[in-house]
C-alpha positions as CSV (number, residue, x, y, z in Angstrom):
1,X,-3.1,7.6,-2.9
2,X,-6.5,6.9,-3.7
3,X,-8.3,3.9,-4.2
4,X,-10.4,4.1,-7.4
5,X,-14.1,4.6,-6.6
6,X,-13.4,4.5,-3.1
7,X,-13.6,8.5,-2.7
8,X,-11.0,8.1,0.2
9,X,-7.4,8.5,0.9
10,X,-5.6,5.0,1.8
11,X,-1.9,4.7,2.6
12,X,0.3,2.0,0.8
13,X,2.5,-0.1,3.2
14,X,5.3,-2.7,2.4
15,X,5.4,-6.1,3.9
16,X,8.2,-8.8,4.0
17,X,6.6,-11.9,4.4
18,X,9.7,-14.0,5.6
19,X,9.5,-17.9,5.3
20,X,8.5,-20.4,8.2
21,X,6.6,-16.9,9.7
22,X,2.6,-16.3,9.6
23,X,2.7,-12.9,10.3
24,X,4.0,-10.2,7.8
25,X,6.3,-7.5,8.8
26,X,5.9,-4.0,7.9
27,X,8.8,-2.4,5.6
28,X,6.8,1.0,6.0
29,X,4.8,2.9,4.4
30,X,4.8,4.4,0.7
31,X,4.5,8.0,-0.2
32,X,2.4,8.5,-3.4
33,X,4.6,10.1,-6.2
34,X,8.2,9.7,-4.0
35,X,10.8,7.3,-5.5
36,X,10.7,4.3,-3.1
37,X,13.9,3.3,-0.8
38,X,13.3,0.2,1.6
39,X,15.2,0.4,4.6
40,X,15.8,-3.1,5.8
41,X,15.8,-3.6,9.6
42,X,19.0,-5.6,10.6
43,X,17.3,-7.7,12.2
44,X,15.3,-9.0,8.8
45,X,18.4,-8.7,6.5
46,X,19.9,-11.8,7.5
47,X,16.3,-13.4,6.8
48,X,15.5,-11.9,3.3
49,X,16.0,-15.6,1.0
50,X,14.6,-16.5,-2.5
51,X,11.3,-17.6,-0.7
52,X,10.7,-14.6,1.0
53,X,7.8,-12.4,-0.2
54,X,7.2,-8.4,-0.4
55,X,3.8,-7.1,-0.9
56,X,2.1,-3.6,-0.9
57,X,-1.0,-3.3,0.8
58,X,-3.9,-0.6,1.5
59,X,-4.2,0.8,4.7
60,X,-6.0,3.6,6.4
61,X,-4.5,7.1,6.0
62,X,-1.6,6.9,8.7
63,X,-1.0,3.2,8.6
64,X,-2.7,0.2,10.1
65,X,-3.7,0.3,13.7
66,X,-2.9,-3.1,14.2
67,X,0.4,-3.6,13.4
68,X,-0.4,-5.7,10.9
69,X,-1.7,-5.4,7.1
70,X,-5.7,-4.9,7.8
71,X,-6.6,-3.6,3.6
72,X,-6.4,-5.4,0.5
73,X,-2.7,-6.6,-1.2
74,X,-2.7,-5.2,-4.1
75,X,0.9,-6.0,-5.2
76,X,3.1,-9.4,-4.5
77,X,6.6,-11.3,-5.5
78,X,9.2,-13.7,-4.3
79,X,12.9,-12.0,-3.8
80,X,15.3,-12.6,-6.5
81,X,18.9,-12.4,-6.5
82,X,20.5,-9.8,-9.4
């Protein structure tokens, strides 16, 4: 993935932002091009509600090296239930 204008490579992560937490927590990252399955940890799949939040952020090539989203969100929305 590129960012446009950027002229360098950036790696797309997902993020479940769970409520009553401040802190996002990675889903992993997304390969460019691959159709996208989200693993949920177990310990998160009993957390997932209505107000939780997934987003897609830009990190550097690899993934953040803090653990935590450290680029731009370029893509957010609440859970809903199909």
């Amino acid at each position: 993935m590129r960012t446009s204008g950027s002229g360098s490579a950036r790696a797309a992560r997902a993020n479940a932002m769970l409520d009553g937490e401040t802190r996002p927590r990675s889903l992993g990252l997304i390969q460019p091009g691959q159709p996208i399955k989200l693993e949920i940890p177990p310990d998160l799949a009993g957390r997932l509600t209505p107000d939780a939040t997934l987003a897609v952020s830009l990190e550097p090539p690899g993934g953040s090296p803090t653990g935590q989203p450290t680029g731009p969100v370029i893509a957010a929305g609440k859970l809903t239930s199909l």
